[in-house]
N, CA and C of each residue as an Amber inpcrd file, in Angstrom:
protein
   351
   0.8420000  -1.1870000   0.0000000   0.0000000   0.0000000   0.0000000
   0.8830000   1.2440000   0.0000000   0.2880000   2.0780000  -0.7710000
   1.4500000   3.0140000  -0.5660000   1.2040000   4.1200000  -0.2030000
   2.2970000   5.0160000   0.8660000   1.9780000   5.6950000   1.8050000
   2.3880000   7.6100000   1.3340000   2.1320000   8.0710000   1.5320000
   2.2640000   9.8340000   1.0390000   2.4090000  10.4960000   2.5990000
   3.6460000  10.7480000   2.9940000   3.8030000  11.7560000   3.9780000
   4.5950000  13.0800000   3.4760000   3.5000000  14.1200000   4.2690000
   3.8950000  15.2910000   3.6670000   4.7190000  16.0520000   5.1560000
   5.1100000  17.1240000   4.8370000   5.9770000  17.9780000   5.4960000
   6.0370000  19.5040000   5.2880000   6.6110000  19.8730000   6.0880000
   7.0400000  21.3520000   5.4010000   6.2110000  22.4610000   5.9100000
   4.6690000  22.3420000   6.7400000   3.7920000  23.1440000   7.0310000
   4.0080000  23.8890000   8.2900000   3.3720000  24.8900000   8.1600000
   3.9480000  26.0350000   9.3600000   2.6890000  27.1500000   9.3160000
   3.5120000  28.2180000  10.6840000   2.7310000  29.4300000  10.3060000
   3.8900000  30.4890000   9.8260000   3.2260000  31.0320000   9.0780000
   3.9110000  32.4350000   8.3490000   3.5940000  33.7930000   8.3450000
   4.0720000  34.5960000   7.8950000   3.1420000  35.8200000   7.9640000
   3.0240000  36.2660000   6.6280000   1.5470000  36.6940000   6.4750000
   1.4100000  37.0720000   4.7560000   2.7840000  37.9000000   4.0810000
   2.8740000  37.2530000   2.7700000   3.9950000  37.4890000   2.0090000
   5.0670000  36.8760000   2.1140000   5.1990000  35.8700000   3.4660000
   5.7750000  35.3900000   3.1280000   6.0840000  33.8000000   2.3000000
   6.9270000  32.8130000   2.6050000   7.2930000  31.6550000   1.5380000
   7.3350000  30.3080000   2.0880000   7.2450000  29.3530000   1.8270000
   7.0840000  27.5850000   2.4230000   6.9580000  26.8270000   1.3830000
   7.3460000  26.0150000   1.8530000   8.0520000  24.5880000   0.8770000
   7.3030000  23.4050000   1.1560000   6.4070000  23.1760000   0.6910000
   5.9130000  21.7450000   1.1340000   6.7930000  20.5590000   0.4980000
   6.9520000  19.1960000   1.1800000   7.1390000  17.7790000   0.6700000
   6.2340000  17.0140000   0.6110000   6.1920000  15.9450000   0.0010000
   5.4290000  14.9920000  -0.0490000   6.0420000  13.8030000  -0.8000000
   6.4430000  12.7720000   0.1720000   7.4470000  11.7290000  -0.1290000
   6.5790000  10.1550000   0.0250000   6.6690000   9.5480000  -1.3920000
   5.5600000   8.1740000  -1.0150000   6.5790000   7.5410000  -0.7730000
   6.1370000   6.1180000  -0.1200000   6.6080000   5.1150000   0.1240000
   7.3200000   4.3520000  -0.6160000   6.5520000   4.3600000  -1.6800000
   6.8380000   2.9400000  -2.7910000   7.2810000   3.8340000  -3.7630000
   7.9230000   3.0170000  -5.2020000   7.9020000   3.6300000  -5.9010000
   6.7350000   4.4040000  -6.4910000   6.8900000   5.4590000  -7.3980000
   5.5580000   5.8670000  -8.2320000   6.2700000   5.7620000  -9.9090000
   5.3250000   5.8340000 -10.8610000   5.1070000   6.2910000 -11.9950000
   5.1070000   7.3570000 -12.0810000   6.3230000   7.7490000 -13.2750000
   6.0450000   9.0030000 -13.6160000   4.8510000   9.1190000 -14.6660000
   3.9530000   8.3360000 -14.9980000   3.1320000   8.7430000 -15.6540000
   1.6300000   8.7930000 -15.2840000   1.6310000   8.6550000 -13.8030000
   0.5720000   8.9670000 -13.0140000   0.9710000  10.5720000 -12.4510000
  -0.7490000  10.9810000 -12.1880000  -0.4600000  12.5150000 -11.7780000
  -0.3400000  12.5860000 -10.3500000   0.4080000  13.4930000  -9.9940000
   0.5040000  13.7760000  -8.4000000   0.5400000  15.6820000  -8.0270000
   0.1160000  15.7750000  -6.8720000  -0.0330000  16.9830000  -6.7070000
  -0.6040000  16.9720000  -5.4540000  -1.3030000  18.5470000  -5.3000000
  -1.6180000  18.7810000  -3.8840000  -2.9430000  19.4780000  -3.8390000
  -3.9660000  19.4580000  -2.9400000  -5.2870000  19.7370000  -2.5760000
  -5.0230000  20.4310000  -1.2230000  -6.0730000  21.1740000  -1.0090000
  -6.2670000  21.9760000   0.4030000  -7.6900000  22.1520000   0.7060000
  -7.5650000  22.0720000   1.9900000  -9.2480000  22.4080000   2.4100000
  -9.0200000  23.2490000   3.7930000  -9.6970000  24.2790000   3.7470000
 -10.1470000  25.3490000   4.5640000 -11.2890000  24.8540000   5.2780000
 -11.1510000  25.6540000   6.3200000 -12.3850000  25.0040000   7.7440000
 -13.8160000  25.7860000   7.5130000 -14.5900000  24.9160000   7.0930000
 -16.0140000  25.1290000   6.2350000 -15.9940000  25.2540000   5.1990000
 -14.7300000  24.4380000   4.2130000 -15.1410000  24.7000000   2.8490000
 -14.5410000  23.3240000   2.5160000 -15.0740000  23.2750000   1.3130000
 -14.6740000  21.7930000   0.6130000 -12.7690000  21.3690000   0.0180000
 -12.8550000  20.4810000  -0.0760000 -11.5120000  20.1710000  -0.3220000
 -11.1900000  20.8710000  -2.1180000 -10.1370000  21.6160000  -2.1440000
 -10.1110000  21.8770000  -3.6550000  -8.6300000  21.2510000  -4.0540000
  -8.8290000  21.6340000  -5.4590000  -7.6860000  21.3110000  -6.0580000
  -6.2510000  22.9080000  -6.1530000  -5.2470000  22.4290000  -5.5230000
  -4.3700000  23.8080000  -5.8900000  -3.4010000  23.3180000  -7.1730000
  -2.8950000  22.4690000  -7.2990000  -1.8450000  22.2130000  -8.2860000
  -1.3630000  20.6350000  -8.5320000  -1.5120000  20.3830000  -9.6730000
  -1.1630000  18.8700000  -9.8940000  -0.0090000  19.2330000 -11.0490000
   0.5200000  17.5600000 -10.9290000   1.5990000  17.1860000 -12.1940000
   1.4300000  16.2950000 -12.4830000   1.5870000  16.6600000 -14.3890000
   1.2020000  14.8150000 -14.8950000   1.7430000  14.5320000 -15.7150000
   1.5370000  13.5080000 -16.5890000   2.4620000  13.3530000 -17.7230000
   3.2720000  14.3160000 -18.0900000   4.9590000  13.6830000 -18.2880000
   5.9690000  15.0460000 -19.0160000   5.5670000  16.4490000 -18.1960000
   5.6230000  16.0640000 -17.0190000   5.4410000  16.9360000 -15.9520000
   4.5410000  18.2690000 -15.9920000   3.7730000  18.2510000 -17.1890000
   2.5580000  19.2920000 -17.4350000   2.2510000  19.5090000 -15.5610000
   1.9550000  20.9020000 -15.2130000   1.6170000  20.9920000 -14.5720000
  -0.2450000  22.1350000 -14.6250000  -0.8180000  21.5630000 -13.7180000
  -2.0010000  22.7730000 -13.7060000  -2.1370000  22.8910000 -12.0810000
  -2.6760000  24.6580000 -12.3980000  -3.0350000  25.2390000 -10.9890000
  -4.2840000  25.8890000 -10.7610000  -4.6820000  26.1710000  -9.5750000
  -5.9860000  26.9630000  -9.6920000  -5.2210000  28.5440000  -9.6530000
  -6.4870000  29.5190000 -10.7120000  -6.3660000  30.2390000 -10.9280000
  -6.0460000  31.2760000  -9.2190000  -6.4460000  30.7410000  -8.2590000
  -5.7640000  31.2510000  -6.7170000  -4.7470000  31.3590000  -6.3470000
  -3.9780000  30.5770000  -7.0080000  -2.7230000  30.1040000  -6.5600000
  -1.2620000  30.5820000  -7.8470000  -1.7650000  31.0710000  -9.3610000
  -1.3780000  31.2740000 -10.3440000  -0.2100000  32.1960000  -9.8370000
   1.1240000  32.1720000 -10.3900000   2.1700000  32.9560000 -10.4360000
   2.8030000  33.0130000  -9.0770000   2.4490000  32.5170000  -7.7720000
   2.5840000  32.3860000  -6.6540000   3.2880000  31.0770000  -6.2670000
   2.5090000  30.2220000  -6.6050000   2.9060000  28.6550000  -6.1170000
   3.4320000  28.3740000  -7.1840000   4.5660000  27.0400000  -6.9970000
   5.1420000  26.2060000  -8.1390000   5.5570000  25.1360000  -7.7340000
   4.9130000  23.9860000  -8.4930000   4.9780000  22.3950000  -7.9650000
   6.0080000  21.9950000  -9.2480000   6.4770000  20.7700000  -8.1100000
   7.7810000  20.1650000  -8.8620000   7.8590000  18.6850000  -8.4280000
   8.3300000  18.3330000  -9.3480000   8.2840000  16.5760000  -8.8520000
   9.7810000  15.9270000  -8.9120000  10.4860000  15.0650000  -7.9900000
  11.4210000  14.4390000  -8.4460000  10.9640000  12.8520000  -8.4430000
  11.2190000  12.2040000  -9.3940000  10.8930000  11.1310000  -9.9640000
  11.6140000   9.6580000  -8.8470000  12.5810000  10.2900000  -9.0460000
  13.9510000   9.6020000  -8.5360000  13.3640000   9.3890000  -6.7850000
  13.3290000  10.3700000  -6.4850000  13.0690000  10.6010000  -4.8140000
  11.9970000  10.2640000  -4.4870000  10.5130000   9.8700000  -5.3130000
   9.5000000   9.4110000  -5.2390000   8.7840000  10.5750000  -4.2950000
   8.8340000  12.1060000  -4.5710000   8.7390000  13.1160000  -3.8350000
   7.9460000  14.6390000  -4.7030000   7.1380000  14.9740000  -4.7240000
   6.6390000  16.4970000  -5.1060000   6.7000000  17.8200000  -4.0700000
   6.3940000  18.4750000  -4.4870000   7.3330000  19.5560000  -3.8430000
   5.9400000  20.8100000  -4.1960000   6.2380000  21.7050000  -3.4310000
   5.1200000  22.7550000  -3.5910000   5.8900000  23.9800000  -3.2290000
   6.4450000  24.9580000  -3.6230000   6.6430000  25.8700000  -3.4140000
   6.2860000  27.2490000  -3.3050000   5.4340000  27.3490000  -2.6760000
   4.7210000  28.9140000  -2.0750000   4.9520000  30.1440000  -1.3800000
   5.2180000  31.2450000  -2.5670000   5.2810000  32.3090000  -1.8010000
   4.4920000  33.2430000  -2.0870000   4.9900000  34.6640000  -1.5580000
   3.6380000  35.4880000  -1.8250000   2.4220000  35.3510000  -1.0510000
   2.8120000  34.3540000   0.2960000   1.7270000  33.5390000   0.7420000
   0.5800000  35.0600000   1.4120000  -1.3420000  34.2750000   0.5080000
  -2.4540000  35.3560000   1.5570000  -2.7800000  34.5110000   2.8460000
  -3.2130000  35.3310000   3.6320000  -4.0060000  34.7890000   4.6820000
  -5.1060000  33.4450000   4.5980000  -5.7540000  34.0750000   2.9120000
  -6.7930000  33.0590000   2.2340000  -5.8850000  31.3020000   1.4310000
  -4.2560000  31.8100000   2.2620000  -4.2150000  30.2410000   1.7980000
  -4.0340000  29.5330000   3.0880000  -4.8560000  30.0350000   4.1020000
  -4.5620000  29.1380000   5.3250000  -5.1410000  27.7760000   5.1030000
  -5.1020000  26.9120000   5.2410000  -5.9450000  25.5820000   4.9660000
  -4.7740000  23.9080000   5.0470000  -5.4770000  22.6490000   5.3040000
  -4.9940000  21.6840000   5.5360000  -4.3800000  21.5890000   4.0290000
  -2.9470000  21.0440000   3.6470000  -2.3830000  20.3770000   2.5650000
  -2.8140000  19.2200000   2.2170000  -3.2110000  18.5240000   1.2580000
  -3.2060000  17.1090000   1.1420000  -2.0300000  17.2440000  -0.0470000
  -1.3550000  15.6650000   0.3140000  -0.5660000  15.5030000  -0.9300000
  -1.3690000  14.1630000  -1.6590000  -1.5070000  13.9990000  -3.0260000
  -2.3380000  13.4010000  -3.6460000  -1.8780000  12.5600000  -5.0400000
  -2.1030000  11.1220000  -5.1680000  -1.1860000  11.0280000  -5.8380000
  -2.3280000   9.7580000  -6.7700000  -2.5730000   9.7920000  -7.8750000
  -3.5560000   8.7520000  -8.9100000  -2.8170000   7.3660000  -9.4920000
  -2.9950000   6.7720000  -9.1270000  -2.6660000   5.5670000 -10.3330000
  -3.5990000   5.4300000 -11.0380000  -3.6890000   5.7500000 -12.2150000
  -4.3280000   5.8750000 -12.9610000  -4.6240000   4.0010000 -13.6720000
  -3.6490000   3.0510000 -13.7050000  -3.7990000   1.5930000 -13.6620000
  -4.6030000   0.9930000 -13.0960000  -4.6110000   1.3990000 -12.0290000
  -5.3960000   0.8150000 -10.6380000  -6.4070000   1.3490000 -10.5440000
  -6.7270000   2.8430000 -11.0390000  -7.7790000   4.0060000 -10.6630000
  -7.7640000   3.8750000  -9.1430000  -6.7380000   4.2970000  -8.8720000
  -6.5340000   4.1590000  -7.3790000  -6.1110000   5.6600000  -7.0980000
  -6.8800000   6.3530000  -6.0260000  -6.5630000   7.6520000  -5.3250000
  -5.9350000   7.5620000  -4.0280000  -4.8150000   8.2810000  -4.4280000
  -3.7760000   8.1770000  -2.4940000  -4.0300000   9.3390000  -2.0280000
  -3.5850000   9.3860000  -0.8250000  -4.2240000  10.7630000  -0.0130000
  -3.3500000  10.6440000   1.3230000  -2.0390000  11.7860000   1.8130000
  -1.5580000  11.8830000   2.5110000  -2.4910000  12.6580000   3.7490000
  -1.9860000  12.2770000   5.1990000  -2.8650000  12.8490000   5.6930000
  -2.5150000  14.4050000   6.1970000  -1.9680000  15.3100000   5.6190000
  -2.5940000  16.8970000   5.4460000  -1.3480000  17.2450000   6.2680000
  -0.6730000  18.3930000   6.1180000   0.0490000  19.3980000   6.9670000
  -0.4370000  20.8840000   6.7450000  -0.8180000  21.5870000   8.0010000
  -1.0650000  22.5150000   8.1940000  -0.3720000  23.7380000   7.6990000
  -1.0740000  24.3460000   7.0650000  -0.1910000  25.4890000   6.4840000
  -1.3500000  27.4200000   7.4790000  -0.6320000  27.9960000   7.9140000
  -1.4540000  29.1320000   8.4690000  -0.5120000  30.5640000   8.2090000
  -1.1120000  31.1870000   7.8800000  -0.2370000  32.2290000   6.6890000
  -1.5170000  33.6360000   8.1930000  -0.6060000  34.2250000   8.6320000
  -1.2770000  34.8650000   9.2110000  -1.1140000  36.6950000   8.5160000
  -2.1650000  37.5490000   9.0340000  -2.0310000  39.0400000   7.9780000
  -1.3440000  40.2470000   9.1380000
């Protein structure tokens, strides 16, 4: 089974920068997508930024020019790099990762990120 622990979460103060990890267990495919989700307290889980094939990446338009996800293949590890951080990105991290073979969804369990103003 394979496991997704993430890292890297903190509090900050708006504007400033944080590094998330997210390191699976097992190997992965690089041709499954992986990335990261967040959910805020009373709101639904969204999508902030994935990577997929040939490392295409997409983001939500919230997060555009601010955040930048990166994957190392080798290290079985994605990476989130956020700065510029608002207050409005306070919310739980998930790191998230598809086998698309399996249609199997992984789901690390969340590091706190709190970006204070």
């Amino acid at each position: 089974q394979l496991q997704l622990v993430e890292s890297g979460g903190g509090l900050v103060q708006a504007g400033g920068s944080l590094r998330l990890s997210c390191a699976a267990s097992g190997s992965i495919n690089r041709n499954n997508a992986m990335g990261w989700y967040r959910q805020a307290p009373g709101k639904q889980r969204e999508l902030v930024a994935i990577v997929g094939t040939g490392d295409s990446a997409t983001y939500a338009d919230s997060v555009k020019g601010r955040f930048t996800i990166s994957r190392d293949n080798l290290k079985n590890t994605v990476y989130l790099q956020m700065n510029s951080l608002k207050p409005e990105d306070t919310a739980v991290y998930y790191c998230w990762y598809y086998d698309r073979y399996n249609y199997i969804n992984y789901w690390g369990r969340g590091t706190q990120v709190t970006v204070s103003s």
